[in-house]
N, C-alpha and C positions, 0 to 999 in steps of 0.2 A: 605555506608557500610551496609552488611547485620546484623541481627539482632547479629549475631554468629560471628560477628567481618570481615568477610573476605568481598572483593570487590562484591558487589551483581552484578551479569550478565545482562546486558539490550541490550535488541535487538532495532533499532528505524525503524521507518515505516514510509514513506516519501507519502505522498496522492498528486496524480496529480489534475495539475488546472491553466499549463500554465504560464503565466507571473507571476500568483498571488503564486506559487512556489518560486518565491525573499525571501518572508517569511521564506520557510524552511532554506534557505538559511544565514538568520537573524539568526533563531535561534540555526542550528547547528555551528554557528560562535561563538556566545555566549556562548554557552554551552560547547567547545574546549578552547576558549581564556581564558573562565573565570577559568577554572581549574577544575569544577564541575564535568565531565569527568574521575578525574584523580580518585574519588571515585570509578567507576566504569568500569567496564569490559564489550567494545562492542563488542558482540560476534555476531551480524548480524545487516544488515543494509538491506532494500527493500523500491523500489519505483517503480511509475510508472509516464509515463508521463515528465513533467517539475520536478518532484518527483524522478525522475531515474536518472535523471542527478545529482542533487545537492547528492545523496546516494551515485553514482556511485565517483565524485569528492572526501566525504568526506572518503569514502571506499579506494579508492585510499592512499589516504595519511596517513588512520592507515595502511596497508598493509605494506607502506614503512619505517612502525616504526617515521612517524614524524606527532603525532596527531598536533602538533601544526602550522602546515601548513594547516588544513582542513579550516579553516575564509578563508585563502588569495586565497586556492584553488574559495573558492567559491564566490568570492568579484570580481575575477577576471575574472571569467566566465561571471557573471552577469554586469560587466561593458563589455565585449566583446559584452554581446548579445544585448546591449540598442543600441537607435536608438540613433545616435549620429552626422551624417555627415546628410546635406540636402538631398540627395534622400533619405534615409534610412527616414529621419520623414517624408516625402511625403509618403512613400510606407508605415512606420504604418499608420500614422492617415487613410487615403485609407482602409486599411486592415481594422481597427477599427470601421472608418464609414460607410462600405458595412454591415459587420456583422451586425453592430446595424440597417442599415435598411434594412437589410433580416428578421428581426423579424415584418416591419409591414409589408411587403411584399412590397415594394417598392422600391426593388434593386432584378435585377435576381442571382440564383444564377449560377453558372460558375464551372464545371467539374474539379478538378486539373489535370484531362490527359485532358485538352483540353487549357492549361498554362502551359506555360516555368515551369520545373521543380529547376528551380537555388538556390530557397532556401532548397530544402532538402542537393542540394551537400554543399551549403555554411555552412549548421548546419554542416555536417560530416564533413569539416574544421574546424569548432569552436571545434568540439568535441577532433578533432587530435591535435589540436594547445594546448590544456588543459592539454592533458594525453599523454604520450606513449603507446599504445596499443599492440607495441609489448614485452614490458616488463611485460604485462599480461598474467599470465598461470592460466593451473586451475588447482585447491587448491584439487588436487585428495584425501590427506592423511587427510585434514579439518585442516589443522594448524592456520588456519589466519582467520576472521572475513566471517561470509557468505554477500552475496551478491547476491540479488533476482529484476530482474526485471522486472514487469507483458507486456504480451502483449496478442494479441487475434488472431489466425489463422484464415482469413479473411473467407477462404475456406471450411476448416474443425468446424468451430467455435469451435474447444477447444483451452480450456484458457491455456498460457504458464509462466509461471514464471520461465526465464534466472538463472541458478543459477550457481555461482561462483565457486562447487567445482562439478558440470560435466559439465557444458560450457566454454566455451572460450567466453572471453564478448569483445564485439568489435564496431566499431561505429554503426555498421550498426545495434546491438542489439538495442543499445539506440534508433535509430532512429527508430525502430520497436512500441517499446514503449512511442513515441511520433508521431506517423506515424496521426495525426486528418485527417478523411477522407476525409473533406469537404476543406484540406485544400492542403493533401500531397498525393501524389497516395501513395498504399501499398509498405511493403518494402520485398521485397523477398530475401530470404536466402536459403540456401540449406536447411533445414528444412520444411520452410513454406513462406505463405505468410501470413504479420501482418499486423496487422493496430494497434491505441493506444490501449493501456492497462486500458483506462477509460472503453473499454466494455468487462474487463475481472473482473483481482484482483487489485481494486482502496486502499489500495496497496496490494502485497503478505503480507496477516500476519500470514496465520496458519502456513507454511513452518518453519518460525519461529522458532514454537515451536523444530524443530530439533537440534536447537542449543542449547538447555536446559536452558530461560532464566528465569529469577523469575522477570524480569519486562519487558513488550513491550511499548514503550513511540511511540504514534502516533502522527505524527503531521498534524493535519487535516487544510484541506486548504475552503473546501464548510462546511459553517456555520450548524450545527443540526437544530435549532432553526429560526422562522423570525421573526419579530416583529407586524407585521400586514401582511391582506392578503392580496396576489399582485392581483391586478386591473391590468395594463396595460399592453401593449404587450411585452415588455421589462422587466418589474419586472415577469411576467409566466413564460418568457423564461428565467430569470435568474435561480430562483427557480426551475423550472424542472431539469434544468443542475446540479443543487447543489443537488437535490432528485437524481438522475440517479446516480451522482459520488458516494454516500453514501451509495448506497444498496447493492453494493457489500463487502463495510468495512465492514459496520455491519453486514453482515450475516459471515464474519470471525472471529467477536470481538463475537458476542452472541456461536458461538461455543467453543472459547477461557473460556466464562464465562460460558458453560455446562459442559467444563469438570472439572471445578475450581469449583462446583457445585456438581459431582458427587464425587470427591475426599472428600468435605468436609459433604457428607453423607455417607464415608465409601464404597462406590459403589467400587469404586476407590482405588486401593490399592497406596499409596506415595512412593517413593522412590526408586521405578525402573524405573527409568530412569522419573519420572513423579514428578510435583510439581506443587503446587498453584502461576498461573501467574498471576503478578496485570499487566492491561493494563490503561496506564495513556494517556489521550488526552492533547496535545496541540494546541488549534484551534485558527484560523487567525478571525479576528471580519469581518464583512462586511467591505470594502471599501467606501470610497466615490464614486471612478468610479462604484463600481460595482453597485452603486444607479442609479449611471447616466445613463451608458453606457450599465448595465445588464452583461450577459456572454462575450459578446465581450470585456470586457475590462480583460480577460484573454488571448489575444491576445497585449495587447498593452505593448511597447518595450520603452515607455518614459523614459529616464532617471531618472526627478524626481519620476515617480511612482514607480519605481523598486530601487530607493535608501531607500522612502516610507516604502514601503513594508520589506525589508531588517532591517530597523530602528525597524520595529512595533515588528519585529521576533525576538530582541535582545532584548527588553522591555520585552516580555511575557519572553522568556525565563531565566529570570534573577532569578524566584522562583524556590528555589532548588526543585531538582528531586522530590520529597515527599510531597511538595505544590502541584504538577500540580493537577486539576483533574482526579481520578477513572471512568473510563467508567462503566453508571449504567445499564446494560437490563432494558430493560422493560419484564414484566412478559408476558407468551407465551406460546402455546402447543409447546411441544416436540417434534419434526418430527423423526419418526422413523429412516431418510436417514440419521440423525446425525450418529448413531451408526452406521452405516455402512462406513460412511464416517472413524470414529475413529478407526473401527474395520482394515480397509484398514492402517491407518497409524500405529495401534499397529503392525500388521505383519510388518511391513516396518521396523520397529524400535525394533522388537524382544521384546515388554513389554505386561505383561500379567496385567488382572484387572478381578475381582469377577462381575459374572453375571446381568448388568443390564436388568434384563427378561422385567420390565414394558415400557422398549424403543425399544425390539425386537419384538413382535407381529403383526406390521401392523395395529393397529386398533389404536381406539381412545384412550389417555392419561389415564392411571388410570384404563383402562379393564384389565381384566385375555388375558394373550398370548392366542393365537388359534393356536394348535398345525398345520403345515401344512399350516400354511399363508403366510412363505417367502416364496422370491424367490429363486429356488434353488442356485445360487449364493450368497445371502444371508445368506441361512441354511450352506453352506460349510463355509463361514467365521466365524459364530458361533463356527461351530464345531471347527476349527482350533483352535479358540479361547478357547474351551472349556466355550464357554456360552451359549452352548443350553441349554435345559431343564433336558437333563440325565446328565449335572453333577453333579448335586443334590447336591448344595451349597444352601446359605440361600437366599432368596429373598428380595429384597433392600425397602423399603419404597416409598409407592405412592408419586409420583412429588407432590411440592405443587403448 
């Protein structure tokens, strides 16, 4: 509950990362069964990846008014996708073992257009066999929970985020946003051509912000943190994978915490339509496979590991919403692209905010603006804004 008594809005953010996804899976199970849920109001759900699937399941079933099917939605998936029948463990452990020795270079690697393509159709089965996809429409009037899922236009490289109330989500979105190059050719739609959403938004979180929520709970699947430096070709390669997944979150989470930042120096006026969002992290610990096996053991479909996994995600999650950890920035120039980024989404959203001039200039953090240093697309979003320099309001306090 919020502090004012009423159900506080939380949006959840699903991070891809494959097999080791089982997790999120753990944990929005626990967080539905246990009741904890019932405190709150989930007003958008995004993922990407193995991340898109399990949002996309538990979205499905608040939609349908039965939060209390979102566990079995996703217990059921996750037992469909394990390897379970003898070729299926023949063809992970294969999968598994090429991967890990494509990192010392001792296995070639192999084209997916130059491989039977049978597992993408057989995912877009598993996908159909889970959900109705024709009973999905889009949410044009915004009545029902949003629903965001990252992918990257192979072509054009701009980043896509599916969204629930002007797309139609359909299997082939998901498989867009699980499209691993190396594993699956791209997926083409009348839109675009996609590959995963690991080289996009690892997961959509600022979109987010349009559902108006006062908490985003991530639940992060590649660890922040490592314990020692990786030596070997297998621990680089894990840890590179885990750095690349993260720099897209957090360069969405440190914007989330600029404008939570300028609101609470006043920059920022509250209450149009704008609010201080806490973002809370829930993150998977390292594995033991992923000790062993590196990256590639995000790839692997073992029964036990992916019930593992599942277990570990219903453990963490068992600390009420307000336990989890606050995602902390680290301290950082300003980049001026921020405010134009926000300046793009206040138009969008029709809210107005008092002139941050120390973030409009183009120059370095903490200088006087130079009249004449945007770019004219720039200068016109000010003005729209009415935060150029002629609207002669007060000027906000240098960043610390």
């Amino acid at each position: 509950m919020g502090h004012d008594g009423r159900r506080s809005r939380v949006a959840i953010a699903c991070q891809g990362g494959g097999s080791h996804t089982a997790f999120t899976a753990g944990v929005l199970k626990r967080l539905f069964d246990s009741g904890e849920m019932a405190r709150h109001d989930v007003v958008g759900l995004s993922g990407t990846s193995g991340g898109a699937v399990c949002a996309l399941l538990a979205w499905s079933a608040l939609v349908e008014g039965t939060p209390d099917r979102v566990g079995s939605r996703l217990t059921d998936f996750w037992a469909a996708n394990s390897a379970t029948t003898p070729l299926q463990r023949l063809v992970n452990s294969w999968v598994v073992g090429t991967s890990t020795l494509q990192n010392f270079g001792t296995a070639p690697a192999v084209s997916p257009y130059d491989t039977p393509t049978v597992a993408l159709a057989q995912f877009r089965d598993l996908l159909s066999s889970q959900l109705d996809f024709d009973r999905v429409d889009v949410d044009v009037r915004a009545q029902l929970p949003m629903l965001l899922i990252g992918a990257v236009d192979v072509l054009s490289g701009e980043f896509r985020a599916f969204n629930s109330r002007r797309d139609r989500i359909t299997p082939d979105t998901v498989l867009a946003s699980a499209a691993i190059p190396n594993l699956f050719p791209a997926v083409r739609t009348d839109e675009g051509t996609y590959w995963d959403g690991l080289f996009s938004q690892n997961p959509p979180v600022r979109e987010l912000l349009d559902t108006r929520p006062d908490e985003i709970w991530v639940i992060q699947i590649n660890p922040k943190e490592t314990e020692s430096e990786p030596t070997t070709l297998v621990e680089i390669a894990d840890r590179r994978n885990e750095l690349a997944g993260n720099l897209s979150l957090y360069q969405e989470l440190h914007f989330i915490e600029e404008l939570n930042r300028l609101l609470d120096q006043g920059v920022l006026a509250a209450g149009d339509g704008h609010g201080h969002v806490v973002v809370r992290i829930i993150e998977l610990s390292r594995t033991r496979a992923s000790r062993l096996w590196g990256a590639a053991s995000k790839l692997d479909r073992e029964p036990g590991f992916l019930r593992e996994l599942i277990e570990q995600g219903g453990r963490i999650a068992r600390k009420p919403g307000g336990e989890h950890k606050r995602f902390q920035p680290a301290r950082r120039h300003r980049c001026p692209g921020q405010l134009f980024h926000y300046a793009e989404h206040v138009l969008r959203c029709g809210r107005t905010a008092q002139p941050p001039h120390r973030f409009c200039a183009g120059v370095l953090p903490g200088a006087d603006p130079v009249p004449g240093r945007q770019e004219p697309t720039q200068r016109r979003l000010l003005d729209r804004l009415h935060l150029g320099p002629q609207a002669g309001q007060r000027r906000p306090p240098h960043p610390p």
